[in-house]
C-alpha positions in Angstrom: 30.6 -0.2 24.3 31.9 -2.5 21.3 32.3 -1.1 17.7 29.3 -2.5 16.2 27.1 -0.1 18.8 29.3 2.9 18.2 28.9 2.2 14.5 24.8 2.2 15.1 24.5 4.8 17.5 26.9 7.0 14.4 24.2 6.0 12.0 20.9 6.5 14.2 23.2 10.5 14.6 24.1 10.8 11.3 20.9 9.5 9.8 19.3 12.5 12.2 21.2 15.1 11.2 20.6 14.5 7.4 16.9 14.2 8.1 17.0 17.7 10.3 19.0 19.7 7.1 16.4 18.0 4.8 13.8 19.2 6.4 14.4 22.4 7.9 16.4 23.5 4.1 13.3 25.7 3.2 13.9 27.7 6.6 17.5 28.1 6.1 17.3 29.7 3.2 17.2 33.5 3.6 15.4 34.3 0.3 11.9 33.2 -0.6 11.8 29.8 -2.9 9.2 28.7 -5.0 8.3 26.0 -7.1 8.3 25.7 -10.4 4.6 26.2 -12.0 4.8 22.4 -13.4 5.5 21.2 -9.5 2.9 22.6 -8.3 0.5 21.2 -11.1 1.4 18.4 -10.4 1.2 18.4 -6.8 -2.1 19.0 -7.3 -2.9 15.4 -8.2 -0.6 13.8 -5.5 -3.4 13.0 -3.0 -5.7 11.6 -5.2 -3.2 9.6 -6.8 -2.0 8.2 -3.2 -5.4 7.2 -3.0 -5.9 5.2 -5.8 -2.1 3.5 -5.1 -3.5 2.7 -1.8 -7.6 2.2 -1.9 -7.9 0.9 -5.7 -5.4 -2.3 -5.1 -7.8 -3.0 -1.5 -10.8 -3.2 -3.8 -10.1 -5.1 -6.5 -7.8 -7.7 -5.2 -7.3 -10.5 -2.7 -4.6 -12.2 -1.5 -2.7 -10.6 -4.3 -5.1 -11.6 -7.0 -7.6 -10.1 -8.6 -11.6 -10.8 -7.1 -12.7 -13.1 -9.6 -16.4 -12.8 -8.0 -19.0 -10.0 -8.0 -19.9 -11.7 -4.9 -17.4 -9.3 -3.3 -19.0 -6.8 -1.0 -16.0 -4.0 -1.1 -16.9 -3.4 -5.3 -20.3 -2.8 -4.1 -19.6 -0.5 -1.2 -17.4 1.4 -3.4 -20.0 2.1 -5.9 -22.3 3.1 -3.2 -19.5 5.4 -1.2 -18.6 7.1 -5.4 -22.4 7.5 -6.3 -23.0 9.1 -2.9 -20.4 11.3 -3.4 -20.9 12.2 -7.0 -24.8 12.8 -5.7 -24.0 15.1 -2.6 -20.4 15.7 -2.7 -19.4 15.0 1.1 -16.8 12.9 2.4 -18.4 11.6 5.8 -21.8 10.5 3.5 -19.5 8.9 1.4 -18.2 6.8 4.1 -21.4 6.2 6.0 -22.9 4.6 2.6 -20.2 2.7 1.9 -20.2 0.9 4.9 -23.8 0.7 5.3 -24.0 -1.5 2.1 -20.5 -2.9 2.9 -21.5 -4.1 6.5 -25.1 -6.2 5.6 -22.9 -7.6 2.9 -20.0 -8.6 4.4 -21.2 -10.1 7.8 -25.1 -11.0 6.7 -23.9 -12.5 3.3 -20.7 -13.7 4.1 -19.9 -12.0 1.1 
């Protein structure tokens, strides 16, 4: 075994270990932790802002530009998928109109 594998294998071990005490740091600990009342406010708004980092960007851009069309069937199934779930408030709905106005637009329009 030559140095440059002992030197990754070291890392891959080392990189383990920190990951293990990082994650297992709450368990360790032999009085109860909290966080403070501003974390948890604000990890209140985590998922939906992971959301709209990650689903707001696939709607309005292509290519890495901005849709410069209405012609674009994702802004429509999005309006669909949010009225439906402003209307009835459930999740799979939400999903099932999007893609039924996404789908006819997409592969009927070519849109």
């Amino acid at each position: 075994m030559n140095t440059t594998d002992l030197w990754t294998v070291a890392t891959i071990i080392g990189l383990a270990v920190v990951t293990v005490l990082a994650r297992s740091f709450f368990f360790i600990s032999t009085r109860p932790w909290t966080l403070p009342q501003w974390a948890q406010r604000g990890l209140h708004y985590a998922p939906i802002a992971a959301l709209a980092g990650v689903i707001v960007p696939e709607i309005v851009m292509t290519q890495g530009h901005l849709v410069s069309t209405w012609q674009d069937a994702r802004i429509f199934a999005a309006i669909a998928g949010a009225a439906w779930f402003f209307w009835r408030k459930g999740v799979l709905g939400t999903i099932i109109a999007g893609m039924a106005v996404y789908l006819p637009l997409h592969v009927g329009l070519n849109w």
